[in-house]
Backbone as JSON, one array per atom type, in Angstrom:
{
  "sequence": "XXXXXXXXXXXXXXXXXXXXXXXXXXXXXXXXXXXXXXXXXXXXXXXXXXXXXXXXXXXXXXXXXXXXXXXXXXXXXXXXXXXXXXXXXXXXXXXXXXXXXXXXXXXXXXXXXXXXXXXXXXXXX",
  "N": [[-10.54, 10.57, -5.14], [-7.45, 9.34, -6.71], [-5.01, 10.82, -8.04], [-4.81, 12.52, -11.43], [-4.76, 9.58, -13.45], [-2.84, 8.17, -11.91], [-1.73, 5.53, -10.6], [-2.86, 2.58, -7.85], [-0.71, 1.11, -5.88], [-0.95, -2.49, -4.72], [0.71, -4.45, -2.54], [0.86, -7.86, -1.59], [1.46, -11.08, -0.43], [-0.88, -12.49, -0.42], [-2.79, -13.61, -2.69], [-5.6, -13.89, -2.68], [-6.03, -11.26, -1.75], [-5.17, -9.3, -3.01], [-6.92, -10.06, -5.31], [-9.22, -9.51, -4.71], [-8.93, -6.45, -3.54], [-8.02, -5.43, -5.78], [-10.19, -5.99, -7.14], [-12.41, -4.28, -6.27], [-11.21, -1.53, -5.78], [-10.75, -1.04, -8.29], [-13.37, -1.18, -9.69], [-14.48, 1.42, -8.08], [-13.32, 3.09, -9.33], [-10.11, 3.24, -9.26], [-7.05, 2.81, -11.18], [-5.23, 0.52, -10.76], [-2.48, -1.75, -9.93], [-0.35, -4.73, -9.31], [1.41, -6.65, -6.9], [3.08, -9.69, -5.54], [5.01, -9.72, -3.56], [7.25, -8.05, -1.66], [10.21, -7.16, -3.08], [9.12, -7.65, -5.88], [7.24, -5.41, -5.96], [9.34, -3.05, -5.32], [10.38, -3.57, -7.69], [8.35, -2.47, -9.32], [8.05, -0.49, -8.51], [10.3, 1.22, -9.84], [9.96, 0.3, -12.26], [7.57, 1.74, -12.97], [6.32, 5.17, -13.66], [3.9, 6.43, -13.1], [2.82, 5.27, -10.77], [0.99, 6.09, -8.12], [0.29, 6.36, -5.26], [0.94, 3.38, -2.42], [-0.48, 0.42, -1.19], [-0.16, -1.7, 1.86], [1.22, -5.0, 2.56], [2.31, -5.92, 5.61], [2.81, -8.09, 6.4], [4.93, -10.07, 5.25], [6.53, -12.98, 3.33], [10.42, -13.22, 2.92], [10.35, -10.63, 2.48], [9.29, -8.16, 4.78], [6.98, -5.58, 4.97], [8.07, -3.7, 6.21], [10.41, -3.52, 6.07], [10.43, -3.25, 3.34], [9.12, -0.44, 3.23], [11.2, 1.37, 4.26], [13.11, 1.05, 2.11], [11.42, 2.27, 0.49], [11.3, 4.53, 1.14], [13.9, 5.25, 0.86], [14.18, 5.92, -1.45], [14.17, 7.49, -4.96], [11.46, 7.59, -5.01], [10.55, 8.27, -2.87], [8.69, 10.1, -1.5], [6.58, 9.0, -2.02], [2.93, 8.27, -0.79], [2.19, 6.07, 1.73], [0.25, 3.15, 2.64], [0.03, 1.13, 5.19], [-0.93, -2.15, 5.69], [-2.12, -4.96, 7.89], [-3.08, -7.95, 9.13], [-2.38, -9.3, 11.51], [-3.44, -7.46, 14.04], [-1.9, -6.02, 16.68], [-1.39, -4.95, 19.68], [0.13, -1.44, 20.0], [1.13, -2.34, 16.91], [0.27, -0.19, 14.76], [1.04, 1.99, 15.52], [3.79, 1.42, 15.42], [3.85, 0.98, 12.56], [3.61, 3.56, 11.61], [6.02, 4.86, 12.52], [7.61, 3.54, 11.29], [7.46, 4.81, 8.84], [5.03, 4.58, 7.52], [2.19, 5.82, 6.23], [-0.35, 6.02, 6.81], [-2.09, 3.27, 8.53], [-3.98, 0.33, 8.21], [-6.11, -2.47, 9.23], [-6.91, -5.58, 8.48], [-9.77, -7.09, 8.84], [-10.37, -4.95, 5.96], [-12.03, -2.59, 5.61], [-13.63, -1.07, 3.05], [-14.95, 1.67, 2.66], [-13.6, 3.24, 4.46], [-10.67, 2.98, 3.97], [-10.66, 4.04, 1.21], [-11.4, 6.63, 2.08], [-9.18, 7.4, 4.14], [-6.94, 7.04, 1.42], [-8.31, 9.39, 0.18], [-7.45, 11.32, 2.09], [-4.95, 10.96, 2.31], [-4.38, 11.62, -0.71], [-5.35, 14.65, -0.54], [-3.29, 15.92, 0.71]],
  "CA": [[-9.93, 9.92, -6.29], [-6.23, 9.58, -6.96], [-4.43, 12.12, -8.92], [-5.32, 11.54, -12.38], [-3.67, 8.79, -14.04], [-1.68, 7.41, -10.73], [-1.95, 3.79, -10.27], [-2.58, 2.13, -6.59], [0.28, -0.52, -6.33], [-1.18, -3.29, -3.69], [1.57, -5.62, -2.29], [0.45, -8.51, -0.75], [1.77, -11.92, -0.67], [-2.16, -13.65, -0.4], [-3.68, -13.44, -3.97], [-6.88, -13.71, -2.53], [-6.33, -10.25, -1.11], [-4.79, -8.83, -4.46], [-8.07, -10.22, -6.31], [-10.54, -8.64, -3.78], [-8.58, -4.88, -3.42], [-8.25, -4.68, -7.29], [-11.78, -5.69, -7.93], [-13.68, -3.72, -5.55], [-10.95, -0.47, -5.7], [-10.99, -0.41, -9.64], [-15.25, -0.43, -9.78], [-14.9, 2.93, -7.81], [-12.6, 4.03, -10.3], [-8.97, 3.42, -9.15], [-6.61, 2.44, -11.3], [-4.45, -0.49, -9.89], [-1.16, -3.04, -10.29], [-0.08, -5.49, -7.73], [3.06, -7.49, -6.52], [3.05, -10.53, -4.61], [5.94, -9.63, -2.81], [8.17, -6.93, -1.36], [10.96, -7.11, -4.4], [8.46, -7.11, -7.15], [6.77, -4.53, -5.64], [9.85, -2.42, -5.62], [10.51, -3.33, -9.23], [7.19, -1.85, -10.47], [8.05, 1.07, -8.13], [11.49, 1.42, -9.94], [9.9, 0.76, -13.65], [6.2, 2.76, -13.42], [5.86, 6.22, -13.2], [2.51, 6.4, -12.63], [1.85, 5.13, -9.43], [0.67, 7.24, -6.53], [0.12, 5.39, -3.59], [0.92, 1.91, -1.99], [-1.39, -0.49, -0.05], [1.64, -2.91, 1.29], [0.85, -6.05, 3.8], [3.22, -5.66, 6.31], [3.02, -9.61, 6.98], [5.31, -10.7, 3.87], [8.01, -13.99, 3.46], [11.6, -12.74, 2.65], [10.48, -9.25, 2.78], [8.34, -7.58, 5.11], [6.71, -4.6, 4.79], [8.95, -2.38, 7.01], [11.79, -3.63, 5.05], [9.15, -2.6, 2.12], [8.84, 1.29, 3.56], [12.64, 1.64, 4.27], [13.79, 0.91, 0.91], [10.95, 3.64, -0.28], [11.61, 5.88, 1.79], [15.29, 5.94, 0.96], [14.47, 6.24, -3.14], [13.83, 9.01, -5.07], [9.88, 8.28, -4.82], [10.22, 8.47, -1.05], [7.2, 11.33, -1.12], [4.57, 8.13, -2.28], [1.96, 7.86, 0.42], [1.79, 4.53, 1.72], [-0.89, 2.85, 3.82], [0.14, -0.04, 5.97], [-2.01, -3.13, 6.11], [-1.78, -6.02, 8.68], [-3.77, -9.35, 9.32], [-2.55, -9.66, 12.97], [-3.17, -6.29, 14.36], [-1.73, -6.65, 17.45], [-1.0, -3.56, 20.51], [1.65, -1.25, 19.47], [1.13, -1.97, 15.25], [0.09, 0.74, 14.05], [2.36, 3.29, 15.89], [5.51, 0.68, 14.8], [4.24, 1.26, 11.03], [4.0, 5.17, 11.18], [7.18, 5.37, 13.2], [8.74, 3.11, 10.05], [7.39, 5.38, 7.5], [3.92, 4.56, 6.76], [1.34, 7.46, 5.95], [-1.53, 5.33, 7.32], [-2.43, 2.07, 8.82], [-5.29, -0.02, 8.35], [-5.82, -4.12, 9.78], [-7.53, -6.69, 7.8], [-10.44, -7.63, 6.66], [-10.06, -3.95, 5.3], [-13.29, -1.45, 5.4], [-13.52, -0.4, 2.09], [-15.18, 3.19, 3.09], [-12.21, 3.62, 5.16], [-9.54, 2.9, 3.14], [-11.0, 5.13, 0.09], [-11.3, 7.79, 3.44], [-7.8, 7.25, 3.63], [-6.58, 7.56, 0.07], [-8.49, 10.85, -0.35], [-7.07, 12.48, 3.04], [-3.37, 11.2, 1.47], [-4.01, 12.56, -1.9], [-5.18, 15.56, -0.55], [-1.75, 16.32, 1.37]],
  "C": [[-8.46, 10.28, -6.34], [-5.69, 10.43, -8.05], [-4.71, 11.69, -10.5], [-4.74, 10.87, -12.78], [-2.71, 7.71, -12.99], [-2.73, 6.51, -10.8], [-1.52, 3.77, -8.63], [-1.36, 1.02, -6.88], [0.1, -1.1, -4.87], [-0.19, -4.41, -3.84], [1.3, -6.34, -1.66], [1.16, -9.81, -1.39], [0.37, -13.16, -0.76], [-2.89, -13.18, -1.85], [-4.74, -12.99, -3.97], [-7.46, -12.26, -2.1], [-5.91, -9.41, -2.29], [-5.95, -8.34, -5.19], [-8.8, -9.12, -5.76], [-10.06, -6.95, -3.56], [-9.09, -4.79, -4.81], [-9.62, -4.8, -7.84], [-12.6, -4.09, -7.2], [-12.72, -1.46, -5.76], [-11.13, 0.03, -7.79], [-12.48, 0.0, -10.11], [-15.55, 0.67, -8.97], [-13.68, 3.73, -8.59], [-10.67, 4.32, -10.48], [-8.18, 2.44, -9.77], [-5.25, 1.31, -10.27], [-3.06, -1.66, -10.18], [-1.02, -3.67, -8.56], [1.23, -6.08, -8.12], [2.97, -8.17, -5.71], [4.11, -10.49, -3.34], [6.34, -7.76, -2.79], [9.23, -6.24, -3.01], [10.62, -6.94, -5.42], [7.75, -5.51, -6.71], [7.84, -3.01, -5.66], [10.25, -1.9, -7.03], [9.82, -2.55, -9.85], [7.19, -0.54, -9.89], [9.14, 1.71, -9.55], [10.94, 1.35, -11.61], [8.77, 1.66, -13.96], [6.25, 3.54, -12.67], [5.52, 6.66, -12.8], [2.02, 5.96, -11.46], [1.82, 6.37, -8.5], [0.62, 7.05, -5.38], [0.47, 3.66, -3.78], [0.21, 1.53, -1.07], [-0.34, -1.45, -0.19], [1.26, -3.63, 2.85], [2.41, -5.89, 4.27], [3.89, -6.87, 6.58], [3.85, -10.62, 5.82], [6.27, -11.93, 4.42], [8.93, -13.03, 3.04], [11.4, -11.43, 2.37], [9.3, -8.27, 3.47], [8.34, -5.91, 4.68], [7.12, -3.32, 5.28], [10.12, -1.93, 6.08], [11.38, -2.53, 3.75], [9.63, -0.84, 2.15], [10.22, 1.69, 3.73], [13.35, 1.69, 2.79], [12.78, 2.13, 0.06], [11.14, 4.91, -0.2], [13.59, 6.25, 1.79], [15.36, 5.94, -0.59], [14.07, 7.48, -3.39], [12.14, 8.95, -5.17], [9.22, 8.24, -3.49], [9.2, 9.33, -0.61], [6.24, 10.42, -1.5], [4.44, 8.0, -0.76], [2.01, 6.47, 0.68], [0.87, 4.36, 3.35], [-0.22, 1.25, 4.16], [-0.91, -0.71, 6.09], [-1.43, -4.62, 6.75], [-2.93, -7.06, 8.8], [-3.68, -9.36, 11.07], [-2.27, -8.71, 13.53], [-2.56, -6.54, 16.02], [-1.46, -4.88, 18.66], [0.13, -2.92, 19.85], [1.8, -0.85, 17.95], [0.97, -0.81, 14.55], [1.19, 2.54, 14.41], [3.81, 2.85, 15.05], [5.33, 1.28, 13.32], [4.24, 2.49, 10.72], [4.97, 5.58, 11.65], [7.94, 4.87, 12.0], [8.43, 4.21, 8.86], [6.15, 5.43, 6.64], [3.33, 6.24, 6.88], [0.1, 7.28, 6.8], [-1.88, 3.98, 7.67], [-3.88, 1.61, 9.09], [-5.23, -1.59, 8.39], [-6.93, -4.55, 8.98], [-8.67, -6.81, 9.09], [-11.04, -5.54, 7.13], [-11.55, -3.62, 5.09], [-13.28, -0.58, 4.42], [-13.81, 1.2, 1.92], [-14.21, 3.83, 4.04], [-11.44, 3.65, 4.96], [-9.57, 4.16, 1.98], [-11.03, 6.48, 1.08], [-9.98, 8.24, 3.43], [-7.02, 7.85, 3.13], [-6.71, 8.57, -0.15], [-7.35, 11.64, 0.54], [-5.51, 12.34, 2.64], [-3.72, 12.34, 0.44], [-4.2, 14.25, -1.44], [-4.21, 16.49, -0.44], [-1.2, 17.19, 0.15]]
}
């Protein structure tokens, strides 16, 4: 479980993937916000406190998710955990997103016992 009180903040630009994290991660207990994009997603970094971690699609329009981890990693909540998630995993991906800054990478369609796996072995850090 996430620290108490921290909010997940899932960025994705597909709704459908928004709907399906926040249902299935809030019925095991994790609070959650989302952002369709990169830019909102910074915003809600930049106005809530409370978050703890990011789940952030790497595959965005006008702002991918590298872009995403660069701009976190140069604020002052550059210590949030973030987990990389991709659609088109491809050779290579997952090294590229922990060399940008991720904490963890995980490829679509997303193994919910693996992700919550995840989350804990961040929060524990």
């Amino acid at each position: 479980m996430t620290a108490v009180g921290k909010k997940i903040l899932i960025v994705d630009d597909d709704t459908r993937n928004i709907f399906a994290l926040t249902a299935v991660l809030k019925s095991r207990g994790y609070p959650c916000l989302s952002a369709p994009g990169g830019e909102e997603g910074l915003h809600l970094l930049s106005t809530t406190d409370d978050i703890g971690m990011v789940l952030l699609d790497m595959m965005m329009p006008e702002m991918d998710g590298y872009e995403v981890i660069a701009k976190i990693r140069e604020s002052e909540r550059s210590h949030l955990p973030i987990i990389a998630v991709t659609a088109q995993a491809m050779v290579g991906d997952r090294e590229k997103c922990l060399a940008a800054g991720a904490d963890a990478y995980l490829s679509k369609p997303i193994d919910i016992d693996v992700l919550v796996d995840e989350m804990e072995k961040l929060q524990a850090r």
